[in-house]
C-alpha positions in Angstrom: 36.2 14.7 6.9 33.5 14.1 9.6 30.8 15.5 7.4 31.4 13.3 4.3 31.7 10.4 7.0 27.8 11.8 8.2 26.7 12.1 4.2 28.0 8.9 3.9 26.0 7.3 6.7 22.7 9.5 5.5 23.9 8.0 2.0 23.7 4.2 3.6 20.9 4.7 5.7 18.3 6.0 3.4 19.7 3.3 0.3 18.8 0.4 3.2 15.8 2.3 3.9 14.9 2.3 0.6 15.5 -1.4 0.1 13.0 -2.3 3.0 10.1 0.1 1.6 10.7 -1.3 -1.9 9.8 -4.5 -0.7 6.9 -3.3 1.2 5.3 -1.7 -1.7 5.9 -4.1 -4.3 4.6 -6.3 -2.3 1.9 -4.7 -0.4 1.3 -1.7 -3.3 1.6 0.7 -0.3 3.9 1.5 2.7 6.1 4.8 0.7 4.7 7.9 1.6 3.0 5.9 5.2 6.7 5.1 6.3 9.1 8.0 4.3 7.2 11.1 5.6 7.1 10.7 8.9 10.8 9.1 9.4 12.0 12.3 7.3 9.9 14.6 9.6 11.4 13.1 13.1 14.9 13.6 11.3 14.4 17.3 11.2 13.3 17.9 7.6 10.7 20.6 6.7 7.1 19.4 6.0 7.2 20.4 2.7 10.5 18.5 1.7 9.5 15.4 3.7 5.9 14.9 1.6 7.8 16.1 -1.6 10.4 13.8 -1.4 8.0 11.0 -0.2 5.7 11.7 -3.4 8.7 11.6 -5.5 10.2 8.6 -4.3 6.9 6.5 -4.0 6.2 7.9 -7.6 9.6 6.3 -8.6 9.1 3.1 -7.0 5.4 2.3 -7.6 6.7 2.3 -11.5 9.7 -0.4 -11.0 7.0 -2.4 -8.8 4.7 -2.2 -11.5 6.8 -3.4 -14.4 7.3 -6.6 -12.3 3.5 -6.8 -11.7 3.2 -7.0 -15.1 5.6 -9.0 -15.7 3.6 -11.7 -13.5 0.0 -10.8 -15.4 -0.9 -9.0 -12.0 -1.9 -5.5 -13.7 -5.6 -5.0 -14.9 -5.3 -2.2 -16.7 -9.0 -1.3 -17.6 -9.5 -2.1 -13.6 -6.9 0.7 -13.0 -8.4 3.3 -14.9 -11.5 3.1 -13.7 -10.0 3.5 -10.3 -8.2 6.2 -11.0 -11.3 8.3 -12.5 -13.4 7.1 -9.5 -10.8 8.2 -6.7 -10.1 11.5 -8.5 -13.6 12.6 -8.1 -13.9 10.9 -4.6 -10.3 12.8 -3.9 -12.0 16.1 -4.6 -15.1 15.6 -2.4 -13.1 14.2 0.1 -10.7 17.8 0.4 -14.0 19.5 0.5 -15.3 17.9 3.6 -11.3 18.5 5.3 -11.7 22.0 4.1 -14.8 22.2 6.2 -13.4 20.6 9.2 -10.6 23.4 9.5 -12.4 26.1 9.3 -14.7 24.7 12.5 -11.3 24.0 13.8 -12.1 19.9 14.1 -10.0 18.5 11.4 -7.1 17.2 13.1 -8.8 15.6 15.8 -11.8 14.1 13.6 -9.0 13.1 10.8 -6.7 11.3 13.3 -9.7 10.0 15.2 -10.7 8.5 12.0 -7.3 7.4 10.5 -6.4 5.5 13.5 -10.1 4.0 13.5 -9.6 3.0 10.2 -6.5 1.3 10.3 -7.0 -0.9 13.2 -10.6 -1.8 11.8 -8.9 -2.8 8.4 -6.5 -4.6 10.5 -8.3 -6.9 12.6 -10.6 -7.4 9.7 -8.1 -8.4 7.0 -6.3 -10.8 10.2 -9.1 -12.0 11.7 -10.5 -13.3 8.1 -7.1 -14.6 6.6 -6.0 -16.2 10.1 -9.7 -17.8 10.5 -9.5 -19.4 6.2 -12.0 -17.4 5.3 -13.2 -14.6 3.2 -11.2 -15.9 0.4 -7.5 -16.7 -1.3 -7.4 -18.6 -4.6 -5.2 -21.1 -5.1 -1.8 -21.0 -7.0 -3.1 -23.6 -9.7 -6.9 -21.1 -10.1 -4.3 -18.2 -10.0 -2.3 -19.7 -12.8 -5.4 -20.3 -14.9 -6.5 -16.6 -14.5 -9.6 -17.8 -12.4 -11.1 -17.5 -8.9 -12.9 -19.9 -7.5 -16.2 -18.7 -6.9 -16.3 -20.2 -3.2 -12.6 -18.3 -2.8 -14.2 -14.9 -3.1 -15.6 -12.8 -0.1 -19.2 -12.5 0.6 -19.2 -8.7 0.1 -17.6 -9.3 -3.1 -20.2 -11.7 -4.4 -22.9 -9.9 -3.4 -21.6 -6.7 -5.2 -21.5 -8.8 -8.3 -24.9 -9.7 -8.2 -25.9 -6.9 -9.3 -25.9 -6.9 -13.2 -26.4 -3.0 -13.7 -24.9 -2.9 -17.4 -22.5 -2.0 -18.8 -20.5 -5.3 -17.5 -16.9 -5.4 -17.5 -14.6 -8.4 -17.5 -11.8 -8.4 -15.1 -8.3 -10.4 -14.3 -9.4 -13.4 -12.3 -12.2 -14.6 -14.5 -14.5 -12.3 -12.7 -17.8 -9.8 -14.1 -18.0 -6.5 -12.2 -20.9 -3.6 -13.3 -19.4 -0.8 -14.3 -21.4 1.7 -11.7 -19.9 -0.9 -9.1 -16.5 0.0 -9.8 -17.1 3.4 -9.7 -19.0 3.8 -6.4 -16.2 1.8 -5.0 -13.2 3.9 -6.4 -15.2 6.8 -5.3 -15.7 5.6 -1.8 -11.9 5.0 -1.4 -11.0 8.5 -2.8 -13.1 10.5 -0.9 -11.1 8.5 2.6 -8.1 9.2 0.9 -8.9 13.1 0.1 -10.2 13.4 3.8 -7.9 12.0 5.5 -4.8 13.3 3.1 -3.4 9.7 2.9 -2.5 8.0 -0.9 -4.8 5.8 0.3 -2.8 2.0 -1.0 -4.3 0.5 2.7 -7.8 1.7 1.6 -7.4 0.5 -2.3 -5.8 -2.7 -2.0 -8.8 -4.4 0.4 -11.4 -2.3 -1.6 -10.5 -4.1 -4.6 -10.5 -7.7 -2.7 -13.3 -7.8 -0.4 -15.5 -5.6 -1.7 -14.8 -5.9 -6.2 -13.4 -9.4 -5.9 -10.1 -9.7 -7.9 -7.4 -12.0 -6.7 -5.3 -10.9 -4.0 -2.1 -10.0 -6.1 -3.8 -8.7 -9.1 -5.2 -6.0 -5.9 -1.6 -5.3 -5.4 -0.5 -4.7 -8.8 -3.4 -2.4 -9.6 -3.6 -0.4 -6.9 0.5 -0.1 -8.0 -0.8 1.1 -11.5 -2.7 3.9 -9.7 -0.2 5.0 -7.6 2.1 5.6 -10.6 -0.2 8.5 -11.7 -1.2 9.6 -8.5 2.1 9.9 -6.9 3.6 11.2 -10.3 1.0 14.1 -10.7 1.7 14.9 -6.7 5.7 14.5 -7.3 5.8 16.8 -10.3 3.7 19.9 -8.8 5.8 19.6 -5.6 9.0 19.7 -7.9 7.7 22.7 -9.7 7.7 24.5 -6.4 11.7 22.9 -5.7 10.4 21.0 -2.5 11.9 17.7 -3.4 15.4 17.0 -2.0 17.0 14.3 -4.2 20.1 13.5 -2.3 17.3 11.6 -0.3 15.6 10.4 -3.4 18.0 9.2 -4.7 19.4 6.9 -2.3 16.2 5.7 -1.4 15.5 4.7 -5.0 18.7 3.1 -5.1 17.4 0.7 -2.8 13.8 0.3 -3.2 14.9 -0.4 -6.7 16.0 -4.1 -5.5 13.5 -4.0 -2.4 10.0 -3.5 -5.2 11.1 -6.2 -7.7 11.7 -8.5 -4.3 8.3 -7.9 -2.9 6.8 -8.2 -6.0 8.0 -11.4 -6.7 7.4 -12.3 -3.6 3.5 -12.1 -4.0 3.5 -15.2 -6.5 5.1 -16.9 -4.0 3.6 -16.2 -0.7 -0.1 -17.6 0.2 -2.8 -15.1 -0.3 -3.9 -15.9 3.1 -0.6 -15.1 4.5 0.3 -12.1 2.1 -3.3 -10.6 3.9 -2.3 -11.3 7.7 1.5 -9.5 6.9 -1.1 -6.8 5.6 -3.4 -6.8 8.9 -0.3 -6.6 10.9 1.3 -4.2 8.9 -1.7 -2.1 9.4 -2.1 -2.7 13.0 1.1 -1.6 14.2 1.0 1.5 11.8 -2.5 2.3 13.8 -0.8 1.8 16.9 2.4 4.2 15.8 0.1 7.4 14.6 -1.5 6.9 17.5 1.3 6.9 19.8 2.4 10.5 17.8 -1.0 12.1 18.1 -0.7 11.4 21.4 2.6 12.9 21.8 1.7 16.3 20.1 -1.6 16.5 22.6 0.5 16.1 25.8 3.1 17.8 24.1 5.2 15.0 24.5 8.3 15.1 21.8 10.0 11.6 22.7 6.7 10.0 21.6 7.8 11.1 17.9 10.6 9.2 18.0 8.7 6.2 19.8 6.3 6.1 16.6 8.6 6.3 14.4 10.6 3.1 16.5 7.3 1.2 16.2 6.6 1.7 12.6 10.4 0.9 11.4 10.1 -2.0 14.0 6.7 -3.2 12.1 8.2 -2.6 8.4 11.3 -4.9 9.4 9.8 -7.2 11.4 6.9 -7.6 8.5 9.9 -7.2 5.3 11.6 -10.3 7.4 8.5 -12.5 7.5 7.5 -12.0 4.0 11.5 -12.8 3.3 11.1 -16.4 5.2 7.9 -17.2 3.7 9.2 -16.3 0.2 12.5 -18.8 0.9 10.5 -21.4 2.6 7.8 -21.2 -0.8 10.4 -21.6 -3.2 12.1 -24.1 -1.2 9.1 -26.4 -1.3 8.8 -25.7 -5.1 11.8 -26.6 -5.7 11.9 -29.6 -4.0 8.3 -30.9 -5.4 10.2 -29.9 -8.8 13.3 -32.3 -8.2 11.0 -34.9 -6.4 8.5 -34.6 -9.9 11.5 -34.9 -12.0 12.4 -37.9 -10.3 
């Protein structure tokens, strides 16, 4: 009897857990495998079966998340598969260069160094330019018309398009992007992701912003689109070798299942400037939380583990409940400019 009262609890805890990471990565297009992993490895679960089972489950989610994008006209397809070609190669490179690092014995210091580094940068940049009104959001009515305003889009971004190296391709947001471009930005992002091991949604998402210049939630439902081939190829070769565990992935999808559709509705609601300071903060307190467990495994510290893991469920909830309030408070107002219209 007590241990179907603990399955039941694992049952209930992963299914809410599942429901707060859904709406973080349908509205964020990442947060799976960043927040899954390492809660499943402080609960006692093998390496292997915690990354499997993140892969799977992030697989499985980025699709329903996806299919709500598109719902919403927020998927650029031929954006996508550029991506995905340029961060495969990138991916490749990238594992080169960690191979190197571990057989000089550097890589886990250099990659955490670096991880860390580039999380709080992305941070502070992404908060510091959505909480000063700059750098870019479009409005809903642009949004609605499938344009940017060309004032709305970041500096980096314009200057990138400047460059008319044919071929030119035509993206979502009324924007014109060289071909090359895309490519030596997709590449850029996979090599981070291959060398530091990550899926890489916090790198792809503000890549596709500030430095390629589509709207905000068009970033979030393509970097979704990449993530359903990335994480499926990932899920199916762990599965082959019977590493994923799907009493957990199945709970969890039972969940995220509401949570992605949430989020991703959320994202035509919620400001772009807003939806980029939840980002910055998301990213911020997930710097601060590997940092805290690298720092536990160098002093050999094991209660910093659990600390980490504290701070990034604390930031996922605390985040999942902002984005919840400013979603209410959105359709609230259109709701009440609809009835005041009407009248």
């Amino acid at each position: 009897m007590e241990v179907f009262g603990v399955a039941v609890t694992l049952l209930a805890l992963f299914a809410g857990f599942g429901v707060l990471i859904g709406l973080l990565f349908g509205f964020f297009g990442m947060g799976g495998s960043f927040l899954v992993t390492p809660a499943l490895m402080v609960m006692g679960y093998e390496t292997d079966v915690a990354v499997a089972s993140g892969l799977a489950f992030v697989f499985a989610t980025s699709v329903i998340a996806t299919l709500k994008h598109r719902d919403l006209g927020q998927v650029d397809y031929k954006l996508g598969v550029l991506m995905i070609a340029g961060t495969t190669a990138g991916i490749e490179v990238g594992k080169i260069g960690l191979h190197w690092l571990q057989e000089i014995g550097l890589a886990d210091t250099v990659v955490s160094v670096i991880y860390v580094a580039l999380l709080g940068g992305i941070g502070v940049f992404i908060t510091y330019t959505a909480m000063r009104g700059g750098g870019g959001g479009i409005s809903h009515d642009a949004e609605s018309e499938d344009e940017t305003d060309g004032e709305d889009i970041p500096d980096i971004a314009k200057t990138i398009q400047s460059y008319r190296v044919p071929p030119m391709m035509s993206l979502r947001g009324g924007i014109s992007v060289s071909l090359w471009l895309i490519l030596a930005v997709a590449f850029a992002t996979g090599l981070l992701s291959g060398f530091l091991g990550v899926g890489g949604g916090f790198i792809r998402m503000p890549a596709l912003f500030y430095l390629i210049g589509v709207p905000v939630p068009v970033a979030v439902g393509t970097d979704l689109f990449e993530i359903v081939f990335s994480g499926g190829i990932g899920s199916f070769l762990y599965a082959i070798d019977g590493a994923v565990d799907l009493s957990i992935v199945v709970p969890l999808l039972a969940g995220s299942a509401l949570g992605a559709r949430l989020g991703a509705a959320a994202t035509d609601l919620v400001d772009e400037d807003e939806i980029k300071v939840y980002f910055g903060v998301m990213l911020l307190l997930g710097a601060l939380a590997v940092a805290i467990r690298k720092v536990g495994e160098f002093a050999d510290i094991p209660v910093l583990q659990t600390v980490s893991l504290v701070v990034i469920i604390g930031a996922a909830a605390l985040v999942s409940g902002a984005v919840v309030v400013s979603s209410v408070r959105a359709l609230r107002a259109e709701t009440g400019y609809t009835t005041t219209t009407a009248d």
